[in-house]
N, C-alpha and C positions, 0 to 999 in steps of 0.2 A: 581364434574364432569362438564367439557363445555356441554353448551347445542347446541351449532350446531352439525345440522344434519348427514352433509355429509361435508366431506374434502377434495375430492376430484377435484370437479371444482375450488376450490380456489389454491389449488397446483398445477393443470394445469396452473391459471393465471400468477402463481408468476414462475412457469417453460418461461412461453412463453417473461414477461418479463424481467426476465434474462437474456436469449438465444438473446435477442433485443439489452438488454444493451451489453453484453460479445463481439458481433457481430460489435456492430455499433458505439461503443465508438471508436474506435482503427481510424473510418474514419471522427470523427468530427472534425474539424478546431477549433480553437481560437487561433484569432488574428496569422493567419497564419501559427500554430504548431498543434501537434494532440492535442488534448483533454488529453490525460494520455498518455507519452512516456516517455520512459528511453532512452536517445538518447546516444549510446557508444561509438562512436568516440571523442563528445566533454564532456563527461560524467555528462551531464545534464538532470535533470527531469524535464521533462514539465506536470503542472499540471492545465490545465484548464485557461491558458492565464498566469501563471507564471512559475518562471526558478529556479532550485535552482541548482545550479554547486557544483562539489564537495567537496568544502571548505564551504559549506552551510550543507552539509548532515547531521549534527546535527539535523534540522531538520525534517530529515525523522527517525532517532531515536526518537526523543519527539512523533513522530504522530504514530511509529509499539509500544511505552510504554503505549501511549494511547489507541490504538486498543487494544494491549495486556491482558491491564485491562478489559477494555470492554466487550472482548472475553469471561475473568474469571468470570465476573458481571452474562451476560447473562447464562452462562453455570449454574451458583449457582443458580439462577432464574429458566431458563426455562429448565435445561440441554441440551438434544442434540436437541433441536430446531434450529440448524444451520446445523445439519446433515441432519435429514429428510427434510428440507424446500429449503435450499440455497444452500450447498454444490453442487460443478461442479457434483462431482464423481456422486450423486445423482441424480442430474438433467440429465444430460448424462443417465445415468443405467435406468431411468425412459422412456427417449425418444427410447431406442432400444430395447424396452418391444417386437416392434410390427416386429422387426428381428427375436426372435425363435418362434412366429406366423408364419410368411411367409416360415422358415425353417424346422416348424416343421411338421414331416411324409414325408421329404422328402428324396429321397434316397442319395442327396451330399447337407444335411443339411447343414454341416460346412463349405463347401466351400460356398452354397448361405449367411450363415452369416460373411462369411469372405469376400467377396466380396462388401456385403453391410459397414461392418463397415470400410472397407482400405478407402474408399474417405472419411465419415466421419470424420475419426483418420486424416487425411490428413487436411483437414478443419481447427477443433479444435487444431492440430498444429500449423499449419498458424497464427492463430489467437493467439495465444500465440506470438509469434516473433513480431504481428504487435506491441506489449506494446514497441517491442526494434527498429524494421526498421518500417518505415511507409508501409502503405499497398499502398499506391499509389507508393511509388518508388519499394515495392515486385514485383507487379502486373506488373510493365513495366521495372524489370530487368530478371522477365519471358520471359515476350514477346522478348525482344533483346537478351536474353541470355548470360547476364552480370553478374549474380547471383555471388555472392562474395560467396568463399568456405564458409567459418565460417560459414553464411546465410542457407547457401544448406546444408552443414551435420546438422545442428542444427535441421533446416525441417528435414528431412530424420530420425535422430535419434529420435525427439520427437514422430514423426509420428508412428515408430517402437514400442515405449513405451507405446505410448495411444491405438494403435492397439492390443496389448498384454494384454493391462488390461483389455480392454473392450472386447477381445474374451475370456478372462479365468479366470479373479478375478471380474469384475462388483461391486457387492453387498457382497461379500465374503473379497475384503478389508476394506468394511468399518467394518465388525465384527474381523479380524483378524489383519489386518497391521496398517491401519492408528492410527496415534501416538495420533492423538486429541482424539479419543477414549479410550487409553490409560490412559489420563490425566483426562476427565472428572469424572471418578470412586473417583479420590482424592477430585474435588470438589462440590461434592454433597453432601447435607445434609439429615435431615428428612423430610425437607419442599420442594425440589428442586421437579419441574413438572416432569411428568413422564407419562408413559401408564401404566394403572393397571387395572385389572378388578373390578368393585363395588364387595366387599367382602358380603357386603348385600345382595346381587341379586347374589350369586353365583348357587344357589340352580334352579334357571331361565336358566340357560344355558344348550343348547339344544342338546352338544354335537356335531355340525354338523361339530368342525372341520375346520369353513371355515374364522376363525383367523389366526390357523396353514398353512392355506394351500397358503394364501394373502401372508406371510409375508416374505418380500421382503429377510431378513436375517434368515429367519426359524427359530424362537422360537417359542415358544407356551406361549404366554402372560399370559395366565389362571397357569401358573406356578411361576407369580410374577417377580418383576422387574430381568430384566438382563444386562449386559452389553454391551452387541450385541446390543439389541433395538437401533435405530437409529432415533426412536422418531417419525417418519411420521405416520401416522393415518391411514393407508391401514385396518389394524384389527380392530379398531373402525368400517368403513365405511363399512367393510362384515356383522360383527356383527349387525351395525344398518340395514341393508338391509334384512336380515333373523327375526331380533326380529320385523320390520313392519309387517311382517306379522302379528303378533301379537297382533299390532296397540301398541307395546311398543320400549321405546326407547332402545339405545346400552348399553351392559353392559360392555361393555372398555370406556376409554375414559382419556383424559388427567386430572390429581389429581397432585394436588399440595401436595404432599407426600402421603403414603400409606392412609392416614387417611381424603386425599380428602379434605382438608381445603381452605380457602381463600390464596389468594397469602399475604403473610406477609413481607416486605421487612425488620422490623427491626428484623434484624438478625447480629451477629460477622462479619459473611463472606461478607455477601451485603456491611454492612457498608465500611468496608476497600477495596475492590474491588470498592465499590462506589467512596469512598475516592481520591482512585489512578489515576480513571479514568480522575474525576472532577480536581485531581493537574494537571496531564498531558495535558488535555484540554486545561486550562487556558492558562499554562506554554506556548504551543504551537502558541495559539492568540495573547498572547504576545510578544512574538519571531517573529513572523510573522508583528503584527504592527509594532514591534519595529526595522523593517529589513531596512536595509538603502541600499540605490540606489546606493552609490557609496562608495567606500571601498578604504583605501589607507595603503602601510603599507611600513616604513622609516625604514631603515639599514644603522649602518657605513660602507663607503666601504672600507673593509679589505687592500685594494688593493692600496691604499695612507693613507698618514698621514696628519693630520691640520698643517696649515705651516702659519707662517706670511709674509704677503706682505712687501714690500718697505714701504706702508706710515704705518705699522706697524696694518694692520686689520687682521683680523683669515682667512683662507680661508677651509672649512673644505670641502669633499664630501659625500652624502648619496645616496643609492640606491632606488629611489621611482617606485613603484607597485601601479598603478592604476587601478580600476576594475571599467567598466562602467554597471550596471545591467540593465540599461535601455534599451529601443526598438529602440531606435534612437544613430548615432553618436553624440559625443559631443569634446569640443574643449575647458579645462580646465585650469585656469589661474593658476598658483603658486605661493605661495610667503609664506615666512618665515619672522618670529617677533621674537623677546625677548623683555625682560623687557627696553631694551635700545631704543627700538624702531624698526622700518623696517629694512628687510636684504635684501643684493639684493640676488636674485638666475638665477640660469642659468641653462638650457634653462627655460624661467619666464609661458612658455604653451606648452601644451602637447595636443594631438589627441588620444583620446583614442574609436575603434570603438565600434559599440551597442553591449551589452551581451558579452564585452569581456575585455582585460587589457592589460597594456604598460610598461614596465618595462624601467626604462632610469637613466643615471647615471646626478646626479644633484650637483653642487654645487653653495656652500653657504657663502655669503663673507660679513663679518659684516663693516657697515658704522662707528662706532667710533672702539679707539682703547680698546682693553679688556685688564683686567689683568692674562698675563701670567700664566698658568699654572694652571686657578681656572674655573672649570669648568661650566657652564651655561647653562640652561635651555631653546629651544628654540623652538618655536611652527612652524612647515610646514603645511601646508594647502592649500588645490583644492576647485576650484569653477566652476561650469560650466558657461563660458559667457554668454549665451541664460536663462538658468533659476539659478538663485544666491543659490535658495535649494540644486542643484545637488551640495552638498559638502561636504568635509571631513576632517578633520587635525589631525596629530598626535603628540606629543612630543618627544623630541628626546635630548642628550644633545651633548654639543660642548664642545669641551676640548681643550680648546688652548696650545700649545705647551708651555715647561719651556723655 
């Protein structure tokens, strides 16, 4: 059994800093971009002062395998300690307690709580969309009245959704609908945390009922674990408040399986869930150091053939794609090698602007003469003139004609 008291002011705090974070990330700047956006005109993720474009979205696969895992870890651990604690649905459902207060005993209840949650549900919309438009250009395509449709129905409809759930499912989806509740039943064990009542001190309980009457998804705990439970501590902190009288403590409380043991991590499930987590982490840091600034990627152009000149050199064309990741414009030199030595190329630089790419048709004209027909190996390569690191080369072969 935990020995804190009371759960309640601590899930108050961790509601309030959520609602902060949820709120006020979507209006933090770095380095000129928000904080966390999915920008979908140019299909970029800005993550805290970096870009990943969608020839990067790899990824964002390595980092939802990693949560993924994560997710599975914590569930075999703690179970639904992401339900009762963090979850929006929950956090929401917990903050409009004090709507069938205000509405209740009143003759147009529903309309006073429909009233109260439509600007909320409008809010918690909003704030949704800023992850994709920024709220500073939201807020002043309100005002001028420019709002791009897609923008507007997207509001409108989310708004309609979250208005629905939260006048008519609240609490009732997390025991019925939601799929993670679903899922957590498969990965639980004997040892996974839970709410249970001390089987010891059963005999102690006073009947008053006021487990049943907290709990947010209506089970009655004292019947042993169920699926519904969402794990929040509401029955705990009734229970302790009645057994004070007492001067004893609660007889619910969070047990690390029916048998109330220590947390045990070596377990089948932890390990490999640990396992996954810990590869995908890695994998991800490494991906991430190993990310390169500028990207370049060479094609034969389909569109001509390698032809020999007069004094008898190859003249071949390839199609170069440049991608600048960096903050600033840059202005990249060209030049291709092989084993014979320099080749001239043309156009020898290229302007490529910041966080973006140049696609240009280039050719490549060898200074000795080759042999016919036997193909060769020939390195292209960008450098940025201002800093010699922004660079990139790739391989390519040249085929000189019979």
């Amino acid at each position: 059994m935990t020995s804190i008291k009371y759960y309640q002011p601590w899930r108050k705090l961790v509601r309030i800093l959520l609602i902060l974070i949820a709120l006020g990330l979507p209006f933090l700047r770095v380095k000129g971009e928000s904080a966390l956006r999915f920008d979908i005109p140019s299909l970029t993720l800005h993550v805290f002062g970096s870009r990943i474009a969608m020839d990067e979205f790899f990824l964002v696969l390595l980092a939802i395998l990693f949560l993924s895992f994560l997710i599975i870890l914590i569930t075999i651990l703690f179970g639904r300690i992401w339900c009762g604690w963090f979850c929006p649905q929950t956090v929401i459902s917990d903050l409009t307690r004090f709507i069938d207060r205000v509405a209740k005993g009143r003759a147009y209840g529903l309309i006073v709580t429909a009233g109260i949650i439509l600007p909320l549900s409008a809010l918690l919309a909003a704030d949704v969309l800023w992850f994709f438009v920024s709220p500073y250009d939201f807020f002043q395509q309100i005002v001028s009245g420019t709002m791009h449709p897609v923008v507007g129905w997207s509001w409108t409809v989310l708004t309609i959704v979250t208005f629905l759930n939260f006048l008519f499912l609240r609490r009732s989806f997390c025991a019925t609908v939601c799929p993670y509740a679903k899922m957590q039943g498969s990965l639980y064990d004997e040892q996974t945390m839970v709410i249970a009542m001390d089987p010891e001190r059963r005999d102690e309980c006073m009947g008053c009922d006021a487990c049943v009457r907290t709990c947010p998804v209506e089970i009655d705990v004292r019947e042993g674990v169920q699926a519904a439970c969402i794990n929040c501590p509401e029955c705990i902190d009734a229970c302790a408040h009645r057994m004070e009288r007492r001067d004893r403590t609660s007889l619910i409380g969070y047990r690390f399986g029916l048998g109330g043991g220590n947390l045990n991590v070596w377990r089948k499930g932890v390990f490999l869930s640990a396992a996954g987590t810990l590869l995908f982490l890695v994998l991800l840091v490494y991906v991430l150091s190993e990310r390169a600034k500028v990207e370049i990627i060479v094609l034969s152009d389909t569109r001509s053939t390698p032809r020999i000149s007069r004094d008898g050199n190859v003249i071949s064309a390839y199609i170069l794609t440049i991608t600048n990741r960096t903050d600033g414009d840059a202005v990249f030199e060209v030049q291709a090698n092989s084993v014979q030595g320099k080749l001239m190329v043309i156009p020898d630089h290229v302007s490529v602007p910041k966080r973006g790419h140049e696609r240009i048709l280039v050719t490549v004209k060898t200074l000795k003469r080759v042999q016919r027909g036997k193909p060769e190996l020939i390195t292209i390569s960008v450098a940025s003139q201002n800093d010699r690191e922004l660079a990139a080369q790739q391989k390519v072969t040249l085929v000189p004609p019979e």
